[in-house]
C-alpha positions as CSV (number, residue, x, y, z in Angstrom):
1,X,33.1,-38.3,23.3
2,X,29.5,-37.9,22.0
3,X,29.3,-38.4,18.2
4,X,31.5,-41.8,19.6
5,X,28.6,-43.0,22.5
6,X,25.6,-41.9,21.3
7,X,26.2,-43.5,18.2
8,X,27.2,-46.7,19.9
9,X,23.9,-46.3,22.0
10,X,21.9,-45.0,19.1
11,X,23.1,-48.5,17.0
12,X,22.7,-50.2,19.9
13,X,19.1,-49.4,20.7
14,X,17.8,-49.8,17.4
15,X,19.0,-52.7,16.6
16,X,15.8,-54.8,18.0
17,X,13.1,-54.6,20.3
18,X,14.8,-56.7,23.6
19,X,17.9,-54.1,23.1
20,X,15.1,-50.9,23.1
21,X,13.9,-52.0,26.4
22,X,17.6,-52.7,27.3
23,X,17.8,-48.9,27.2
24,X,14.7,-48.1,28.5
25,X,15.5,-49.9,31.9
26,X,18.7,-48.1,32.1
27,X,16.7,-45.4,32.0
28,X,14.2,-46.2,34.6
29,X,17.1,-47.4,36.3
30,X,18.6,-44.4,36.6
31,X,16.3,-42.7,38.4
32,X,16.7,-41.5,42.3
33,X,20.0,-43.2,41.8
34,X,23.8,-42.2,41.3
35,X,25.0,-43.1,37.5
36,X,28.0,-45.2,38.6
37,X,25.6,-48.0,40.4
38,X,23.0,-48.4,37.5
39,X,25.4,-50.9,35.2
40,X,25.1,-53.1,38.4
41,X,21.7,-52.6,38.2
42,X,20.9,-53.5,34.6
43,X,22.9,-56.7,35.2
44,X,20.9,-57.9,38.1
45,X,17.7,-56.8,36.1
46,X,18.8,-58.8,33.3
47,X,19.6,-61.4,35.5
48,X,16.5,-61.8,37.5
49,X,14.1,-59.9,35.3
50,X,10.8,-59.2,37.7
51,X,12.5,-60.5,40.6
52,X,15.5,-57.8,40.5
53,X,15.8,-55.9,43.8
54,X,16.2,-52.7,41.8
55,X,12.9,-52.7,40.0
56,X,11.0,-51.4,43.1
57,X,7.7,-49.5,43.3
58,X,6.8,-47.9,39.8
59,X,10.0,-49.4,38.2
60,X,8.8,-52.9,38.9
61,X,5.4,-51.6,36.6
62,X,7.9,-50.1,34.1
63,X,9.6,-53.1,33.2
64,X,6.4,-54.9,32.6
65,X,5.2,-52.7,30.3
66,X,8.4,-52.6,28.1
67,X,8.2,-56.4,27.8
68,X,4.2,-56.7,27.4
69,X,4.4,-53.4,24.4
70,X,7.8,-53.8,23.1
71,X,7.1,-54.8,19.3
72,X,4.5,-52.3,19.3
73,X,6.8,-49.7,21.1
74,X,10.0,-50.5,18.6
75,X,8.0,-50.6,15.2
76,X,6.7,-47.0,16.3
77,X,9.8,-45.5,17.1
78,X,11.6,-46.8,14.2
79,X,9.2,-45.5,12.1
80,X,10.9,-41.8,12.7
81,X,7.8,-40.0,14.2
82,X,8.0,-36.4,14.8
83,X,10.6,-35.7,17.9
84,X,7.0,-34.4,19.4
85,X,5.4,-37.3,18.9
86,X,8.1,-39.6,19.8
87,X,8.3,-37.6,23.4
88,X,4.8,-38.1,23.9
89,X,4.8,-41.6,22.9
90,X,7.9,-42.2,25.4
91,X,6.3,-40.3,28.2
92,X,3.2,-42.4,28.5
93,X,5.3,-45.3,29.4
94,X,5.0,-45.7,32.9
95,X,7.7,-44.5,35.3
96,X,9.3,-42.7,32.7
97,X,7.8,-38.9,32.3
98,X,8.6,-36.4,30.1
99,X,12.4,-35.9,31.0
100,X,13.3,-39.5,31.2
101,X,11.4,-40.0,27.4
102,X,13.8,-37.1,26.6
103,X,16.5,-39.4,28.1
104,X,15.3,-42.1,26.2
105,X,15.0,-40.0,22.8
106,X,18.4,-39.0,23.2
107,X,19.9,-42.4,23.9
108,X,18.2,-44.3,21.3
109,X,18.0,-41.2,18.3
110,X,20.1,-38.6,19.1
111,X,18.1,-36.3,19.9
112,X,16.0,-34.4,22.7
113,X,18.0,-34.7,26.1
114,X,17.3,-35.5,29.8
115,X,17.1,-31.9,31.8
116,X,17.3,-33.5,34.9
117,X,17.5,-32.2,38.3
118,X,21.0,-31.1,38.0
119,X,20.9,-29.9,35.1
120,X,17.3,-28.1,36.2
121,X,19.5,-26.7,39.0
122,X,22.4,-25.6,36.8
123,X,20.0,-23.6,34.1
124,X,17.6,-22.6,36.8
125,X,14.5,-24.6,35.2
126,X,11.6,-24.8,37.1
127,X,10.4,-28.1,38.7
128,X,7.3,-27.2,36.9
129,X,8.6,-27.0,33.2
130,X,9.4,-30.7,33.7
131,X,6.5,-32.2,35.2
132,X,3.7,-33.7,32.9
133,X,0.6,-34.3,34.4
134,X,-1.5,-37.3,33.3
135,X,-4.4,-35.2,33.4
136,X,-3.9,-32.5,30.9
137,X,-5.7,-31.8,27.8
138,X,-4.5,-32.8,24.9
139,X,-3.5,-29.2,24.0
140,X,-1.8,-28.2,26.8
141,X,-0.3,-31.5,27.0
142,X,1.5,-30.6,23.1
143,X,2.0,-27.4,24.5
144,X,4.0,-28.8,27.6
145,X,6.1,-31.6,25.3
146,X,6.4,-28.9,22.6
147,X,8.0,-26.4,25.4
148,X,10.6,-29.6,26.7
149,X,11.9,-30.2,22.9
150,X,12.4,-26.1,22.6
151,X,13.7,-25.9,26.3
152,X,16.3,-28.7,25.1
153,X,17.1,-26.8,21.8
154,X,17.3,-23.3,23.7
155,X,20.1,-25.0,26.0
156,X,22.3,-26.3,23.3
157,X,20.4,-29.1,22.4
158,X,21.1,-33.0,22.8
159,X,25.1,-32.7,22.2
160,X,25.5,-30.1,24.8
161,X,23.4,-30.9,27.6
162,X,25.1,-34.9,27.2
163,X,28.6,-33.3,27.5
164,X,27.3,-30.8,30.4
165,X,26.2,-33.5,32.2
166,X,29.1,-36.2,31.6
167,X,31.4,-33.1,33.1
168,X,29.4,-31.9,35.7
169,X,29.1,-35.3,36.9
170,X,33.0,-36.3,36.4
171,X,33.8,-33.1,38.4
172,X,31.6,-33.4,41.4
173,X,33.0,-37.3,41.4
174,X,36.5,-37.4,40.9
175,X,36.7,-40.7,43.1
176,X,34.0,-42.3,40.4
177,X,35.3,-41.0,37.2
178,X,38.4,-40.3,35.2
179,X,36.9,-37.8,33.8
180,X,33.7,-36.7,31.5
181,X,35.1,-39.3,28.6
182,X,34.8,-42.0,31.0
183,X,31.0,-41.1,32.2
184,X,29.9,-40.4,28.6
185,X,31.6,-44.2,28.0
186,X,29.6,-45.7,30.9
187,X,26.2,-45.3,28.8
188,X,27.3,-47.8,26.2
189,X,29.5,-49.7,28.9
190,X,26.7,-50.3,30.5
191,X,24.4,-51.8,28.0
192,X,27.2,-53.9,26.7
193,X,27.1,-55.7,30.6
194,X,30.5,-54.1,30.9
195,X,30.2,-53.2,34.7
C-alpha cells in the first residue's frame, strides 16, 4: 500500500514544478475538509485556478504563492536539503504550517508525515507541539521543527503514521472506503484527476 503510493506520489511530485504545486494544493486542500471531497476539489482548482470556490480565505493566498515561487520552491527542494530544512522551508508557505509541510514532505519525499488532528488525538499530542508561531526566534523555531521531525520518527515514522491514518480513516468510513488500500490509493488518484 505505501511503498506502491508514495512512490507514485513521490514520482509524481518531482517530476516538475506545476506537478509540485499539484501536491501542494491537495494539501492545502485538504485542510478543515473530509479526504474523500478533496479530488473534487483539485479538479475544480485546476479548472478555475483563482476563481475555484474551494480556495477560500488563506487558501486562495496559498495558491498564489505556489504559482508566483514555484521554480524557486522546486529547484530548492530537489536539491535534497536537510529533512529540517526542507520542513522549515515548506512551513513558511502560506496556509501550510508545520504539519501540513510535514504532509507535503511526506508526499513529495518520503519522508516526515502529517500528525494531524486525528492522529494528535490518537497519540495524545498536544495542540501545542504542532503549532508554529510566525514569531519565534530562529532557535526556538529549529527547536520546534527539530521536535516535529523526532515526534514523527518516535511514532513510527512516515510509513507508519500513512498506514495509521489510511486505516483509521477507512474504519471510521466504511460507506467512503473499501478499505485502507483504497484511501492510501486516493492520494495518487487524486493527482492523476481520477475523481
Amino acid at each position: 500500500m505505501y511503498a506502491t503510493h508514495i512512490r507514485s506520489c513521490n514520482d509524481y511530485a518531482q517530476y516538475n514544478s506545476d506537478h509540485m504545486v499539484d501536491v501542494a494544493l491537495m494539501v492545502v486542500l485538504s485542510i478543515q475538509q473530509n479526504w474523500d471531497t478533496v479530488g473534487a476539489q483539485l479538479k475544480d482548482v485546476r479548472e478555475n485556478g483563482v476563481h475555484s470556490k474551494y480556495l477560500w480565505g488563506f487558501k486562495n493566498d496559498t495558491y498564489k504563492y505556489l504559482h508566483a515561487n514555484k521554480h524557486e520552491l522546486y529547484a530548492e527542494s530537489i536539491s535534497r536539503q536537510s529533512d529540517l530544512d526542507l520542513l522549515d522551508r515548506w512551513a513558511t508557505v502560506p496556509g501550510l504550517g508545520m504539519v501540513k509541510a510535514g504532509f507535503m514532505l511526506q508526499l513529495m519525499f518520503n519522508k516526515v508525515g502529517c500528525i494531524d488532528i486525528h492522529n494528535a488525538r490518537m497519540y495524545d499530542v498536544a495542540p501545542s507541539q504542532l503549532r508554529l508561531d510566525p514569531n519565534l526566534t530562529l532557535r526556538t523555531r529549529t527547536i520546534k521543527l527539530q521536535g516535529y521531525l523526532d515526534l514523527c520518527e518516535r511514532l513510527g515514522g512516515s510509513e507508519y503514521l500513512w498506514r495509521q491514518w489510511c486505516v483509521n480513516l477507512a474504519d471510521r468510513n466504511p460507506n467512503k472506503y473499501d478499505d485502507q488500500y483504497d484511501v492510501s490509493a486516493k492520494h495518487i488518484d487524486y493527482l492523476r484527476g481520477d475523481v
